[in-house]
N, C-alpha and C positions, 0 to 999 in steps of 0.2 A: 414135736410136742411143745419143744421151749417157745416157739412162731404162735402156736395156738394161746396158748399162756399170757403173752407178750403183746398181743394183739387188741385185748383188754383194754389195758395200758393206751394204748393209743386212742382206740375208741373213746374212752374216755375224757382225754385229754381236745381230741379232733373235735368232741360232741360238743364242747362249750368254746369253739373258739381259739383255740389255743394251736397252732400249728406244731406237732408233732410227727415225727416220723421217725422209724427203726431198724438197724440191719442188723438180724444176730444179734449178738447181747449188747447193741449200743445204741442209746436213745439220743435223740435231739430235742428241745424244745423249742419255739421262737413267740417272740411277743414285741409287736412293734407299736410304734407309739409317739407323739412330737413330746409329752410330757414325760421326763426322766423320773422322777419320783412315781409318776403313776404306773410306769412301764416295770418300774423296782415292787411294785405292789401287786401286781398283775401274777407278776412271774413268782413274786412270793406265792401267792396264793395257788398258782398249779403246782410248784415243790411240792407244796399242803396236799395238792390232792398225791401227788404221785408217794409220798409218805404214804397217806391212807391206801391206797390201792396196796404198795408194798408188804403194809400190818393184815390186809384183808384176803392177802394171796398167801405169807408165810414166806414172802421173800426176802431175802437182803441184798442191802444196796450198800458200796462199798463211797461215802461223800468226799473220802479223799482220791476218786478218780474223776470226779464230775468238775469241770473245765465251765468258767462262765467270759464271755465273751460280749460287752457292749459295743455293737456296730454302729459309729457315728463319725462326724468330721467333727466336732464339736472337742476343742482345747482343754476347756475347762468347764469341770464335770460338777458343778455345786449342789446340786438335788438329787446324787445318788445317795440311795438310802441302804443298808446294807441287809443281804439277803442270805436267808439260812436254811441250809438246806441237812436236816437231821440233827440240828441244837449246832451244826458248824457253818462258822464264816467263811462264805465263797469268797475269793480272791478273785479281782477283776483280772484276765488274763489279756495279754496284745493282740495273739492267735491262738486257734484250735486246729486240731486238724482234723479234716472229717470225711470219711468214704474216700480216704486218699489225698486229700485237698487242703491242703494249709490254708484259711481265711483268715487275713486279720484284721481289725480294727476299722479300720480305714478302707476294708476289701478293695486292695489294688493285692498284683500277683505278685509283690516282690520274694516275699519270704518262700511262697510256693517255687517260682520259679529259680530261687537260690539253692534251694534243696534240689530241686531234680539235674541242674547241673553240677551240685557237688556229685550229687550218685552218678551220674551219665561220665563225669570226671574219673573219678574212683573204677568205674566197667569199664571203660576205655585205657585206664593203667593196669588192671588185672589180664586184658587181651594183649597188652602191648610187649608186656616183659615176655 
């Protein structure tokens, strides 16, 4: 039922542009772009909608779980404009983790591939003792 619900949401969001997609109760957005300010206004604008759809379903949405994440090679960031998602300030994050996958920043595999050998580390000393 929550899939049927949810699905909305994506529609929505898919209808105008906006790449989104969903697993269970975890959404994504993306908005790509060469102009950072306008890439910050973009995404401002689908929070907006995804606010509305939330008020128009009777849902809630928790903004201290939502992760924002700008994928660039780019040092220095001068035309990010700051983006609010329910009256709160997103904090730019390094990496997310998503559908399993740590992506960060720079989308090279380090941080992913540092995690799964720490665990691969740790299951290989729980077999060993």
């Amino acid at each position: 039922m929550w899939i049927l619900i949810t699905d909305g949401l994506l529609q929505v969001l898919n209808s105008v542009r906006y790449i989104a997609q969903g697993f269970a109760d975890d959404f994504s957005a993306l908005v790509a772009g060469r102009n950072l300010s306008t890439v910050c206004e973009v995404m401002q604008v689908a929070l907006k909608r995804i606010e509305k759809w939330r008020v128009d379903h009777g849902l809630s949405v928790n903004p201290d779980k939502t992760e924002m994440v700008l994928f660039t090679c780019k040092r220095i960031l001068t035309e990010m404009k700051p983006i609010l998602f329910f009256g709160k300030k997103l904090t730019r994050m390094d990496h997310v983790k998503h559908l399993g996958i740590i992506l960060n920043s720079k989308l090279t595999w380090k941080e992913h591939v540092q995690y799964k050998c720490k665990k691969a580390v740790a299951l290989f000393w729980q077999f060993a003792v």
